[in-house]
N, C-alpha and C positions, 0 to 999 in steps of 0.2 A: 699637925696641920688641921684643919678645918675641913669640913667635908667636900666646900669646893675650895679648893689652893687657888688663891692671887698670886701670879710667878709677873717681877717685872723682868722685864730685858733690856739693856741698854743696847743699842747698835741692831736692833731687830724689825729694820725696814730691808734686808735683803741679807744675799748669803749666808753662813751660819746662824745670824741671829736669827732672821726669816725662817729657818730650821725647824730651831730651836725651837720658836714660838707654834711652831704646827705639829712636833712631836710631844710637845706639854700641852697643848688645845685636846690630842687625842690621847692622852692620857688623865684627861678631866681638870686642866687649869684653865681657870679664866685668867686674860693676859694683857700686861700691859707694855708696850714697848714703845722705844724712844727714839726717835730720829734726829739729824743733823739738819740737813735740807731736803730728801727726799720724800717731799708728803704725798706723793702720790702713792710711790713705792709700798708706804707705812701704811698707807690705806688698803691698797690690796691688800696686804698679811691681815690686817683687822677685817677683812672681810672673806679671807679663806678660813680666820680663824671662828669667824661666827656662821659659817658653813657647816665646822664641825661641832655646831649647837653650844660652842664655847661664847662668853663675853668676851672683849676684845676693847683696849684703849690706845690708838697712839699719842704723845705728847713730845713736844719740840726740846732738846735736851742738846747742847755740844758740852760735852764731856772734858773738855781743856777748856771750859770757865768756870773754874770751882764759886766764882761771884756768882755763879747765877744758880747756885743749886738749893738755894731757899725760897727762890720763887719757886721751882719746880717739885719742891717739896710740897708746896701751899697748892698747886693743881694737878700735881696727884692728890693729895689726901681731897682735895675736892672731887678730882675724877672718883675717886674711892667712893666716896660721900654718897656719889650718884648710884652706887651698886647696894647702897645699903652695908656699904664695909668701912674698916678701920685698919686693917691690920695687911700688909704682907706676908705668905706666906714663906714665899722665894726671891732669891735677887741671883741677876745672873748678868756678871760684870763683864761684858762682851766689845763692845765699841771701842772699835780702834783704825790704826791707818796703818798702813808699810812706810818705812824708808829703807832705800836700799843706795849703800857706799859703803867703801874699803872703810877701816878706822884710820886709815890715815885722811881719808881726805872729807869726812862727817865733819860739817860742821857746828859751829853751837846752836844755832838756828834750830838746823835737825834734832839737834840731841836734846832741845825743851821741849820741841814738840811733843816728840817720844815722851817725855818725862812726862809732858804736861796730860797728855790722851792714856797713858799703860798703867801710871802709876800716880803721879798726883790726883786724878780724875777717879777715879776707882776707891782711891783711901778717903777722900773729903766727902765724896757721895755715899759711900757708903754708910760713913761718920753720921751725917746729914739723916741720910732713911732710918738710925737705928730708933726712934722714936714709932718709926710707923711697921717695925719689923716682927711681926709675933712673937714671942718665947718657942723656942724648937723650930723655928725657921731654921730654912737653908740659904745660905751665901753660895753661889759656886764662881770665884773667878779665872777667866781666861787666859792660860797662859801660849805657851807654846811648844814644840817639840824642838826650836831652835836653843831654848833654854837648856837643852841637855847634850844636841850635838852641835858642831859647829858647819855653818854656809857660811863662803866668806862674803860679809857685804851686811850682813844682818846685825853687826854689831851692837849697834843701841841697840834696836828695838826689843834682841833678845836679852840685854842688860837689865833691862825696864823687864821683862817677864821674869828673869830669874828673884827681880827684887818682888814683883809681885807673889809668888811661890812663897819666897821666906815671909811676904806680909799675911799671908794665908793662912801660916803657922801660927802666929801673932793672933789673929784675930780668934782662929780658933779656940785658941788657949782662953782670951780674955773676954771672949764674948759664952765662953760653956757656963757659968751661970742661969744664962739665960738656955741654956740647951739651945742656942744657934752653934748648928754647923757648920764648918766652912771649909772648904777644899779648893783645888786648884783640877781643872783640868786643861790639858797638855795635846791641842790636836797636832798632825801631823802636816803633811803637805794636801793640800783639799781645794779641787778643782772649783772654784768658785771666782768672783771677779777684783776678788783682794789683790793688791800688788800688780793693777794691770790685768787682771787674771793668768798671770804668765802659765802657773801648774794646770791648768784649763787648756791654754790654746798653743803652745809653744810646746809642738810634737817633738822635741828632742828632749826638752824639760819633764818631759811626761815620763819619758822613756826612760830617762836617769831616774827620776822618781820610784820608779815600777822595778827599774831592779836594783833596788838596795830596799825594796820593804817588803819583809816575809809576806803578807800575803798577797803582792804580785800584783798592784793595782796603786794606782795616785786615792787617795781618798774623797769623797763625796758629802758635800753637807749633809745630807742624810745621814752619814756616821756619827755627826756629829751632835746632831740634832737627839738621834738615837742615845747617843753617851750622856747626853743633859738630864735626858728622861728618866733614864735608869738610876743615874744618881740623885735622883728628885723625889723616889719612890720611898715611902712609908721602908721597905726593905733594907735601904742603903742608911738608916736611922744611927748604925753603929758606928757609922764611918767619916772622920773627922778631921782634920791638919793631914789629908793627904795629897798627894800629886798623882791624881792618873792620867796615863801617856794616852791617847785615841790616834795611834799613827799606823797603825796596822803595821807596826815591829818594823818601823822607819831606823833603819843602821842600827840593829840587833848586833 
């Protein structure tokens, strides 16, 4: 990494990725993060994150139009341009949506979406940025802890993160050359406004939540945000095609 890390974030105008982007600001990233439609939202995070003396860029991205990730490539690397950079140091594959149905009654509808947001969206952009990705960059993408146990109703979505994991593998392998790292990490249930914010506001979902994870609590963007960090660090350098779980020992 460079002595200040460029970390982008996809999906980092609120919840996790809004986290993310504030516990990489205070560990010395300048940050560029990406929004759907919420440009207000994206502007506050860019401007808590030049609070904490970090730079700070957001830029309009949806994530399920792999068509439009060559424009987006041409202003980042202009936004870049403007900092006097070229290169990223990190990417962190975040931007996504919930669906929630049984498998029998998902329709196809749903299941490209999923496709299109978890997994198509993430492989093509990333494909896209590796031109502007330093050598010894980090990738970290977003999976789930739904990926290892089962909720019933989550089906896609957790299809699409299992295949994201094993895509993880993959890149890792074929992008170590370049000494880019890439890993998957695996949050757990996290009281945020995903999904409705159901684990947030829906005290009975909380409560199931709370006791089936060792350490006794629904989890907090903060953890998560915290978990980005740590694997961002010059320290975590060894550590490559893994999956770590951040669900505070969600159905141990």
């Amino acid at each position: 990494m460079t002595s200040t890390p460029i970390t982008l974030i996809t999906g980092g105008s609120r919840g996790l990725g809004a986290a993310m982007a504030l516990a990489l600001a205070r560990d010395g990233h300048d940050i560029v993060l990406t929004y759907r439609e919420a440009a207000p939202a994206a502007q506050a995070v860019v401007a808590q994150v030049q609070a904490l003396g970090r730079r700070a860029l957001a830029l309009p991205l949806d994530i399920a139009d792999a068509s439009s990730f060559p424009t987006f490539v041409e202003r980042l690397r202009a936004g870049l341009a403007a900092w006097g950079a070229s290169r990223l140091d990190g990417l962190v594959n975040n931007a996504g949506a919930g669906a929630h149905a049984s498998f029998e009654e998902t329709t196809p509808a749903q299941f490209d979406a999923m496709l299109a947001v978890h997994l198509k969206g993430p492989f093509f952009l990333t494909q896209a940025l590796l031109p502007l990705l330093a050598d010894g960059a980090r990738i970290l993408n977003i999976s789930s802890g739904l990926a290892r146990f089962t909720v019933p109703g989550y089906g896609a979505y957790a299809a699409m993160k299992g295949a994201v994991e094993v895509l993880s593998r993959y890149q890792a392998k074929e992008l170590s050359n370049r000494g880019i790292r890439v890993n998957t990490l695996a949050p757990g249930a996290i009281a945020t406004d995903f999904g409705g914010g159901a684990v947030r506001d829906n005290a009975e979902l909380n409560r199931f939540v709370t006791s089936v994870t060792a350490l006794g609590r629904v989890g907090q963007a903060e953890d998560i945000g915290g978990a980005v960090a740590a694997l961002m660090r010059p320290g975590a350098g060894w550590i490559t095609g893994q999956r770590i779980e951040a669900s505070g020992g969600m159905f141990l």
